[in-house]
Gaussian input, Z-matrix of N, CA and C with variables (Angstrom, degrees):
# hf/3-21g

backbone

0 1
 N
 C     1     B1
 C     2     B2     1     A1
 N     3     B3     2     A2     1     D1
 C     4     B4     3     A3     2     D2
 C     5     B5     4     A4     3     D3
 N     6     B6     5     A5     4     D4
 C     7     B7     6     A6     5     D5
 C     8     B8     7     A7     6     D6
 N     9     B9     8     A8     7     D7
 C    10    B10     9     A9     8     D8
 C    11    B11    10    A10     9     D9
 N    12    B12    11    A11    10    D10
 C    13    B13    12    A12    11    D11
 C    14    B14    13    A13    12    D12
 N    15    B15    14    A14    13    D13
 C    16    B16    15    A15    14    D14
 C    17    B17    16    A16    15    D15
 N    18    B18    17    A17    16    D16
 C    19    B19    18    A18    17    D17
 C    20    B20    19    A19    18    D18
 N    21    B21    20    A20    19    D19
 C    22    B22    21    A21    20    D20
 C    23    B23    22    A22    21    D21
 N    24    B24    23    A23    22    D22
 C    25    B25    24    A24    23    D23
 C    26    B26    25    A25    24    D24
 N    27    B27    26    A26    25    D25
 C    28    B28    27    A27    26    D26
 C    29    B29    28    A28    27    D27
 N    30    B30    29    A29    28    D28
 C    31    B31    30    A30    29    D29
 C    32    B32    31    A31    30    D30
 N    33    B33    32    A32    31    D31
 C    34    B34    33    A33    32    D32
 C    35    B35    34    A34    33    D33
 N    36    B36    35    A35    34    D34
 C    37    B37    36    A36    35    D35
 C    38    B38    37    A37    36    D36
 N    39    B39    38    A38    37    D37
 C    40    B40    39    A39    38    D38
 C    41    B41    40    A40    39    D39
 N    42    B42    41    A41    40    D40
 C    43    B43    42    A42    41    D41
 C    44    B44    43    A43    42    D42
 N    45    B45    44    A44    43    D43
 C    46    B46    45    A45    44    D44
 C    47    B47    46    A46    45    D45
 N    48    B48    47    A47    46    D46
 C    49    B49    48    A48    47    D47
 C    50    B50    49    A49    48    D48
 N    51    B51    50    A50    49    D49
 C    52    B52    51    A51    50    D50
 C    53    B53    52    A52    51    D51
 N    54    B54    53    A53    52    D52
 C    55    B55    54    A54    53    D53
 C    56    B56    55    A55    54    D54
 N    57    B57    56    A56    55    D55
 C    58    B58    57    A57    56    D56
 C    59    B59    58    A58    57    D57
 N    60    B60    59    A59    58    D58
 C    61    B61    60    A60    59    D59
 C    62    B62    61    A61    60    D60
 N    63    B63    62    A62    61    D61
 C    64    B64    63    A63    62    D62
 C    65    B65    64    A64    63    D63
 N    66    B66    65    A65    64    D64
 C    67    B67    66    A66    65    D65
 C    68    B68    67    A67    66    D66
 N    69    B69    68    A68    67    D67
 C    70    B70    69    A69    68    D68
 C    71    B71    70    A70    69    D69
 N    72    B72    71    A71    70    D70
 C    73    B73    72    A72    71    D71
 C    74    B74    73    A73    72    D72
 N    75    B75    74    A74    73    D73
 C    76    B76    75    A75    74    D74
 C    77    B77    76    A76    75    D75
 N    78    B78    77    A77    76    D76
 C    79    B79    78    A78    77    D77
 C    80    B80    79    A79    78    D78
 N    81    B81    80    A80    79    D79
 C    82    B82    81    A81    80    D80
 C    83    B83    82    A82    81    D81
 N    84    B84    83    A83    82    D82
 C    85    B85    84    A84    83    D83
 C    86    B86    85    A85    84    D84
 N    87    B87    86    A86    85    D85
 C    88    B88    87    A87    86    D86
 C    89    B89    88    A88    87    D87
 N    90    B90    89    A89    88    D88
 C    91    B91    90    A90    89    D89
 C    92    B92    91    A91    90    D90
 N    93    B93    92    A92    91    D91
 C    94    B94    93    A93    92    D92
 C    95    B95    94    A94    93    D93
 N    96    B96    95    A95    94    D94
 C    97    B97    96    A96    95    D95
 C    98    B98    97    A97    96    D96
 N    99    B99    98    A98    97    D97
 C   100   B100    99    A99    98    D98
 C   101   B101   100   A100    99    D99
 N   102   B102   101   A101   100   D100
 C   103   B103   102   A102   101   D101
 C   104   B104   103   A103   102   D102
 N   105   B105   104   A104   103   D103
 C   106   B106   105   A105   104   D104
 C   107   B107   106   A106   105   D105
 N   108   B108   107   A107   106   D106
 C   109   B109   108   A108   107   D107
 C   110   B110   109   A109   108   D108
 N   111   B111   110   A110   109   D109
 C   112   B112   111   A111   110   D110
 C   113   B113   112   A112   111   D111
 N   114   B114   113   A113   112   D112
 C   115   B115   114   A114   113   D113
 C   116   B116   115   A115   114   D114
 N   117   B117   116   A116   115   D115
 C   118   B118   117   A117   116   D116
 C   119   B119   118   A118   117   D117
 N   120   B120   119   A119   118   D118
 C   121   B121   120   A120   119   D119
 C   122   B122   121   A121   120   D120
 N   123   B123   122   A122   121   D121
 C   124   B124   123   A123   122   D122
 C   125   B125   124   A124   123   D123
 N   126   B126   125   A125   124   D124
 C   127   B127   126   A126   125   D125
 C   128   B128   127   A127   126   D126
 N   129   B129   128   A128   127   D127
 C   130   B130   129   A129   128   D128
 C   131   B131   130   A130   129   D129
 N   132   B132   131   A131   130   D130
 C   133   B133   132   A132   131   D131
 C   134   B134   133   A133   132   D132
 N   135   B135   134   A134   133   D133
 C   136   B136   135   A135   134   D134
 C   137   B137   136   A136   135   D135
 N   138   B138   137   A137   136   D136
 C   139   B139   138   A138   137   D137
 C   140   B140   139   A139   138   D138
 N   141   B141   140   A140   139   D139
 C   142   B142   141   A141   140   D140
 C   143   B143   142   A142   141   D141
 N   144   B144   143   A143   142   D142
 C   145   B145   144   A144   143   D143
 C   146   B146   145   A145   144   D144
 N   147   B147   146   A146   145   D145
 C   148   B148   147   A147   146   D146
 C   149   B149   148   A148   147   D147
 N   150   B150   149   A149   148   D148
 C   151   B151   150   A150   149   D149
 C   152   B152   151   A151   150   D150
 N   153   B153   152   A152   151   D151
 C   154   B154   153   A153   152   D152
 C   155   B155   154   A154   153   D153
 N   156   B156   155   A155   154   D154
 C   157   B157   156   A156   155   D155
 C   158   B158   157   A157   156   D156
 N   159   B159   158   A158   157   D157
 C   160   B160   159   A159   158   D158
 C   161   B161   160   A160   159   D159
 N   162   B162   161   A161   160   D160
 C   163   B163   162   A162   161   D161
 C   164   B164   163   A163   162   D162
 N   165   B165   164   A164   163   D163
 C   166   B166   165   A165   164   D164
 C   167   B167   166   A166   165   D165
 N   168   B168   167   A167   166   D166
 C   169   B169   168   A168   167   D167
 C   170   B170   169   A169   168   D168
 N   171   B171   170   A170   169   D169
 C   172   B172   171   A171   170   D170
 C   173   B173   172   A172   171   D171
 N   174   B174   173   A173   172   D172
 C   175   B175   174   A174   173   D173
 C   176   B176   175   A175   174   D174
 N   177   B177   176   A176   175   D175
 C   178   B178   177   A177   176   D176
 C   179   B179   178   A178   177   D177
 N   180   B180   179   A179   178   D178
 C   181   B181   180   A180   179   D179
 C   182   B182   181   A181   180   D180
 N   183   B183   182   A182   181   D181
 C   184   B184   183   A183   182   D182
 C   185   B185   184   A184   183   D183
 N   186   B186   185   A185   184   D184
 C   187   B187   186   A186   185   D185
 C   188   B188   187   A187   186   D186
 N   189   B189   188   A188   187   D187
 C   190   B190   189   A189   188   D188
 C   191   B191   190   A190   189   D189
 N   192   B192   191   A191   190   D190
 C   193   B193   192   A192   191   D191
 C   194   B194   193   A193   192   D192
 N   195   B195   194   A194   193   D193
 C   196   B196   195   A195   194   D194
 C   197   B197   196   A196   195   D195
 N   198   B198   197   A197   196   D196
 C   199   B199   198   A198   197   D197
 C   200   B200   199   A199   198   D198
 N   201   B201   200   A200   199   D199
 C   202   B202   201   A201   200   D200
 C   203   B203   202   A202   201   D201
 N   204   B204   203   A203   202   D202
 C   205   B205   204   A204   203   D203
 C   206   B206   205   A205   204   D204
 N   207   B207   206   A206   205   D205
 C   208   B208   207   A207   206   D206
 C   209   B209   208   A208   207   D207
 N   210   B210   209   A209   208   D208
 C   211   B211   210   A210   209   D209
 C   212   B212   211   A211   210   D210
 N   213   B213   212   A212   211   D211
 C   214   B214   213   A213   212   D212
 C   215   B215   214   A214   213   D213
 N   216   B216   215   A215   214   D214
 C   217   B217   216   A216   215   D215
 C   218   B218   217   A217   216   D216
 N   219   B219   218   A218   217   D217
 C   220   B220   219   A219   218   D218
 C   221   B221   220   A220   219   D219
 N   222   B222   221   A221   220   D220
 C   223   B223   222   A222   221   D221
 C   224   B224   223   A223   222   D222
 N   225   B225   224   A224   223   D223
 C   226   B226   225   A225   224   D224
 C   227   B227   226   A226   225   D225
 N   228   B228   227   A227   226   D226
 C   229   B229   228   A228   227   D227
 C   230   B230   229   A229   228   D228
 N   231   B231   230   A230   229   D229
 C   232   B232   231   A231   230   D230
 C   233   B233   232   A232   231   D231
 N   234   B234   233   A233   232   D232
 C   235   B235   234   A234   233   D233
 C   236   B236   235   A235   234   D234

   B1=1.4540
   B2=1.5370
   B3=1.5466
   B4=1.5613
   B5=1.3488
   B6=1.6038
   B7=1.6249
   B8=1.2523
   B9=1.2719
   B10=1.1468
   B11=1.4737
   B12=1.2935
   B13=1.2834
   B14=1.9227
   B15=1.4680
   B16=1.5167
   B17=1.1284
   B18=1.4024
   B19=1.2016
   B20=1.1923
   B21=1.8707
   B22=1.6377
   B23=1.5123
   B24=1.2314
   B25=1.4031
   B26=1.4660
   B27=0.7023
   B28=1.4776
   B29=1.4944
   B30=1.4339
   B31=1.1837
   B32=1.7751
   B33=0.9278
   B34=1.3429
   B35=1.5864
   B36=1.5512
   B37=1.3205
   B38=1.7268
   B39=1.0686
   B40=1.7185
   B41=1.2432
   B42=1.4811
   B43=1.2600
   B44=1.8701
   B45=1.4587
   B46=1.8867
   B47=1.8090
   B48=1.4249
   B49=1.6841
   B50=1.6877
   B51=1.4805
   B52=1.2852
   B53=1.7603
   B54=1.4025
   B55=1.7042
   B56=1.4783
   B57=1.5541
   B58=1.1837
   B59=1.3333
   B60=1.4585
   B61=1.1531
   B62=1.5907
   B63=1.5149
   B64=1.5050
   B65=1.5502
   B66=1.4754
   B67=1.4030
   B68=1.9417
   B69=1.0883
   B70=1.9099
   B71=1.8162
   B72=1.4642
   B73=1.6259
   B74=2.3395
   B75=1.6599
   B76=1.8101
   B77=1.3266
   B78=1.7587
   B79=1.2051
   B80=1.7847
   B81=1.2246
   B82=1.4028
   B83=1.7402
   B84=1.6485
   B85=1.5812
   B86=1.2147
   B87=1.7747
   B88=1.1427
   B89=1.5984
   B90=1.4071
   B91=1.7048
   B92=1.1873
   B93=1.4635
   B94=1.6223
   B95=1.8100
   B96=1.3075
   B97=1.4450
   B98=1.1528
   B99=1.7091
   B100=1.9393
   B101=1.4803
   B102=1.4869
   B103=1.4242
   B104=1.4616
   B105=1.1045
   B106=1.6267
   B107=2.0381
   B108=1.8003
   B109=1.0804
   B110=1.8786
   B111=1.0398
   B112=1.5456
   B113=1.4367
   B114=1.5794
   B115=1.1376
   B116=1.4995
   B117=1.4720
   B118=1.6421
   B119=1.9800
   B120=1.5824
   B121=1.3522
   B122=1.7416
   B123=1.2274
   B124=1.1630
   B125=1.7757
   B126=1.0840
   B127=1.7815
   B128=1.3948
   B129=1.2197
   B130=1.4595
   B131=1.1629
   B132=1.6924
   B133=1.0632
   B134=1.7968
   B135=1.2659
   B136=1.7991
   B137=1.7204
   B138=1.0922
   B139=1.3569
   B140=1.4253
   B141=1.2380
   B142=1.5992
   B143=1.3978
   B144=1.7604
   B145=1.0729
   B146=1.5401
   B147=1.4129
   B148=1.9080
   B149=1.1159
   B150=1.1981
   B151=1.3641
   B152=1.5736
   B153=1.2302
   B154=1.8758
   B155=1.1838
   B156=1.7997
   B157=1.1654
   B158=1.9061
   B159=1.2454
   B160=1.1369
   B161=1.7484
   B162=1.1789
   B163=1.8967
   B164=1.9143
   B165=1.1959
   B166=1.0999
   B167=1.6196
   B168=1.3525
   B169=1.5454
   B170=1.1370
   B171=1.7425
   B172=1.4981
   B173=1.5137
   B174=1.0631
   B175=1.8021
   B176=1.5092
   B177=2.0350
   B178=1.6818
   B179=1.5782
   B180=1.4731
   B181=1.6137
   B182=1.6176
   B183=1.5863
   B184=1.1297
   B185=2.1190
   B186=1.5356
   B187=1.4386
   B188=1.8333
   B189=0.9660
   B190=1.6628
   B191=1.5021
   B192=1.3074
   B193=1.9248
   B194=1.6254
   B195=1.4928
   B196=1.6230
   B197=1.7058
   B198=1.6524
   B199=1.0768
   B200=1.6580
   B201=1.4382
   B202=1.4037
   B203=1.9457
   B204=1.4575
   B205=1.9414
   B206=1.3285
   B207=1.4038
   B208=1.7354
   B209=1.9550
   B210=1.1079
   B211=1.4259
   B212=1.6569
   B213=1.2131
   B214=1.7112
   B215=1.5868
   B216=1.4852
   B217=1.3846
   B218=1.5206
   B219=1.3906
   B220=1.8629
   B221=1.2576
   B222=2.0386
   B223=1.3541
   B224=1.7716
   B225=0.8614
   B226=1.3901
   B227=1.5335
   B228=1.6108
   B229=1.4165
   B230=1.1894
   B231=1.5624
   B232=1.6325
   B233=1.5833
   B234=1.5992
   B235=1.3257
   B236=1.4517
   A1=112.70
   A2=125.52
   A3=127.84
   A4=105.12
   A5=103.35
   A6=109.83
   A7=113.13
   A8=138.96
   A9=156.54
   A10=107.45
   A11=124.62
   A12=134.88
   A13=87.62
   A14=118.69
   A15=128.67
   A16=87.39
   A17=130.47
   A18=169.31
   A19=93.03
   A20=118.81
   A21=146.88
   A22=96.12
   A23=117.06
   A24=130.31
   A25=147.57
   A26=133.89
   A27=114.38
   A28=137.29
   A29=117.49
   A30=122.83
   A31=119.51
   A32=119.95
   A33=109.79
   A34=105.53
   A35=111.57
   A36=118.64
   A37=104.44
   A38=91.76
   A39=93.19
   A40=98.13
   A41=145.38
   A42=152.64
   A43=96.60
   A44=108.85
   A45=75.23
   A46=86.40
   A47=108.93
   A48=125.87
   A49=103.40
   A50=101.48
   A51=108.80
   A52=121.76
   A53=112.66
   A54=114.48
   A55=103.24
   A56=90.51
   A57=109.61
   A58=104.21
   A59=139.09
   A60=133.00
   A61=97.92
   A62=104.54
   A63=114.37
   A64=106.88
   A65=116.19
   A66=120.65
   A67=80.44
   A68=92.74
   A69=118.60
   A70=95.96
   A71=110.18
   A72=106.64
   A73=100.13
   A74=82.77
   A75=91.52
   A76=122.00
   A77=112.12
   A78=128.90
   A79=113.29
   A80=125.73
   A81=132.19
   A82=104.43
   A83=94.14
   A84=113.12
   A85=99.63
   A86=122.37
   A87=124.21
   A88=139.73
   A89=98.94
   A90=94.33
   A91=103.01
   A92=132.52
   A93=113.78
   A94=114.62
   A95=110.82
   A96=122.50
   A97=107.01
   A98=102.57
   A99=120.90
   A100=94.07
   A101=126.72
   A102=98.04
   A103=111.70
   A104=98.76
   A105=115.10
   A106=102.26
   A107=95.69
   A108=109.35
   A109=125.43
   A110=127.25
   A111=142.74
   A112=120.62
   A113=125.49
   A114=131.16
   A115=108.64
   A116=130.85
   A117=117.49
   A118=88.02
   A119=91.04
   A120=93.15
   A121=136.78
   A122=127.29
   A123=114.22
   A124=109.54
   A125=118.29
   A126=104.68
   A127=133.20
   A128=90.80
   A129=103.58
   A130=104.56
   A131=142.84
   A132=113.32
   A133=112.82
   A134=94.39
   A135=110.18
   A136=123.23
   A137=129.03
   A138=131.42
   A139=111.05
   A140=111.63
   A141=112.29
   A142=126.42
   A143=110.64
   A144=107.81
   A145=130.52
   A146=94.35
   A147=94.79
   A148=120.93
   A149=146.24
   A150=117.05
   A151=127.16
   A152=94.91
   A153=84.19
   A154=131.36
   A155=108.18
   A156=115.51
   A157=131.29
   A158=107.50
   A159=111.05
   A160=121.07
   A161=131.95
   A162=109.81
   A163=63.70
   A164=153.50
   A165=138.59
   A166=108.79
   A167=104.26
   A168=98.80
   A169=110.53
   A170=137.61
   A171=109.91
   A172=119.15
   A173=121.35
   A174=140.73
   A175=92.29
   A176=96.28
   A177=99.51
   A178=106.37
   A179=116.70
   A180=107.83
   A181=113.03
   A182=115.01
   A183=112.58
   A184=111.64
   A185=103.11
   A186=119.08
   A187=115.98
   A188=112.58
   A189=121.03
   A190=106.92
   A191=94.93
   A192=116.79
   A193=95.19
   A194=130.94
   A195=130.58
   A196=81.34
   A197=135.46
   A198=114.71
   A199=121.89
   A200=102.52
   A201=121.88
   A202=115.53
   A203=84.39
   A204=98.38
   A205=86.06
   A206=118.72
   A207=127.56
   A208=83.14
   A209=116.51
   A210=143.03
   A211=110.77
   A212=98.59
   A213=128.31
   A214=102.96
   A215=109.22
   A216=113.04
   A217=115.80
   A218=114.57
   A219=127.21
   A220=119.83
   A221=104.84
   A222=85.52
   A223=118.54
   A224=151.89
   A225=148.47
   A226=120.84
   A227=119.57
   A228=98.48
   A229=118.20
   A230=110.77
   A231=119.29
   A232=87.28
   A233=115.91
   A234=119.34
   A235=87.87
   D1=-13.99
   D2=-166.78
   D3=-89.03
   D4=-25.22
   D5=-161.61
   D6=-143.17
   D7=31.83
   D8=123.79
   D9=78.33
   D10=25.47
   D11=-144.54
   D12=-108.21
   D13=150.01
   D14=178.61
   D15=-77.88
   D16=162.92
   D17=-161.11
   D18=-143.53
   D19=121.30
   D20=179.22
   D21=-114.93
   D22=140.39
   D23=140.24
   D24=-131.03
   D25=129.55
   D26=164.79
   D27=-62.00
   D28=134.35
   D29=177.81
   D30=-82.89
   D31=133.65
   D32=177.51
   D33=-158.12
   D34=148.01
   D35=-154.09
   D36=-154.72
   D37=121.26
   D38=-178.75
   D39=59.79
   D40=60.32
   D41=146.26
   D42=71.93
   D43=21.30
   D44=-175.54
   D45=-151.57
   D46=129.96
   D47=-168.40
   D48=-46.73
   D49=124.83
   D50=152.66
   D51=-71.12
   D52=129.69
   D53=173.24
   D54=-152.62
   D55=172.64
   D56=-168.57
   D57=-119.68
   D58=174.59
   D59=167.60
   D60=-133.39
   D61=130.61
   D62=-169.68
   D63=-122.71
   D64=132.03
   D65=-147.87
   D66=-89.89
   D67=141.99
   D68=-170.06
   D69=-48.34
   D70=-40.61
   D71=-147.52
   D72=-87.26
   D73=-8.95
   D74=162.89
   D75=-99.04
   D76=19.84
   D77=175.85
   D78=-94.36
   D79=137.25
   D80=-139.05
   D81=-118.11
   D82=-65.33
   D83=173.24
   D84=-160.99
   D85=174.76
   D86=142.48
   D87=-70.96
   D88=-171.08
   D89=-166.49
   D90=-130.25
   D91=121.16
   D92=157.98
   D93=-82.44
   D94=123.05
   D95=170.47
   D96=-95.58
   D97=149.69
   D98=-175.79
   D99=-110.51
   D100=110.63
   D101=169.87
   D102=-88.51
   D103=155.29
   D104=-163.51
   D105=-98.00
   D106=94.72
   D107=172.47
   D108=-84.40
   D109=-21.74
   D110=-150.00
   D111=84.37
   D112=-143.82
   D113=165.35
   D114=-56.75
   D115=-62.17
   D116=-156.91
   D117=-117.09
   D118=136.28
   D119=149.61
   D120=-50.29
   D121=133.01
   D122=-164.55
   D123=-80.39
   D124=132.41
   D125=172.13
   D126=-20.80
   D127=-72.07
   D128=-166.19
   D129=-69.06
   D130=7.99
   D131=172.07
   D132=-109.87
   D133=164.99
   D134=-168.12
   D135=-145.35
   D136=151.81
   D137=-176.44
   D138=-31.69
   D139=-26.75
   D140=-173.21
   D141=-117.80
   D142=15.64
   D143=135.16
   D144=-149.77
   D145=14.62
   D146=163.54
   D147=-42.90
   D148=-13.25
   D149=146.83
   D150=-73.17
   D151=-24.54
   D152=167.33
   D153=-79.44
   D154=-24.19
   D155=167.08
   D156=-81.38
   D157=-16.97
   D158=173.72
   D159=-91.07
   D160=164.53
   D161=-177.66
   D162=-140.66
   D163=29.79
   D164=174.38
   D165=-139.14
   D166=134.42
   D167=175.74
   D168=-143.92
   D169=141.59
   D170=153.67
   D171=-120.89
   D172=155.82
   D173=-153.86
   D174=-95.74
   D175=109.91
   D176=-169.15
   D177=-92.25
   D178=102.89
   D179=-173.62
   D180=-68.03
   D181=-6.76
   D182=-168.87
   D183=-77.70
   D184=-5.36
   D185=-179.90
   D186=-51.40
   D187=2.92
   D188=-159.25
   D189=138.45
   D190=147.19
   D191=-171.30
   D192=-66.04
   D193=-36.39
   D194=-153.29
   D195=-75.63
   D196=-50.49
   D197=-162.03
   D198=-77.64
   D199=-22.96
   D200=-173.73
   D201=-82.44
   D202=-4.27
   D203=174.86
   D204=-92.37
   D205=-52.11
   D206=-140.92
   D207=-57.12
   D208=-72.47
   D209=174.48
   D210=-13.27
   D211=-92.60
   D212=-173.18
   D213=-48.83
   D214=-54.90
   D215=-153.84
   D216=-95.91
   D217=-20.78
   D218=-179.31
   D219=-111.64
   D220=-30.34
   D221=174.49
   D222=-112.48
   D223=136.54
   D224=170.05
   D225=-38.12
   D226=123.51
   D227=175.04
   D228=-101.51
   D229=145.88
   D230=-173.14
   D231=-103.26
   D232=150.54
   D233=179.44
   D234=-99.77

């Protein structure tokens, strides 16, 4: 609610990741994600596998004006 940032998660079901596969040419831009650790970063994690280690992310619109229009201005925010 302080920082207006989307909330990402992962789906997972019967111990094994739900995905999708999205054909490249319905691809728009990229995304910078924050994963959402708490107070201390955890050790063991590193560039090469925060995504496995995190199931929390949030979508930083502040990365460039194209994502922070895309965001603010088209889509609605749900708190």
């Amino acid at each position: 609610p302080n920082h207006n940032m989307y909330r990402l998660t992962r789906t997972v079901r019967e111990g094994s990741r739900l995905a999708t596969i999205v054909p490249i040419e319905k691809l728009q831009s990229s995304i910078h994600l924050f994963p959402s650790f708490g107070p201390v970063v955890p050790h063991n994690w590193s560039p090469s596998n925060v995504l496995d280690k995190s199931r929390v992310f949030f979508a930083n619109p502040f990365s460039n004006r194209y994502m922070y229009i895309t965001l603010y201005l088209y889509l609605p925010f749900v708190p």
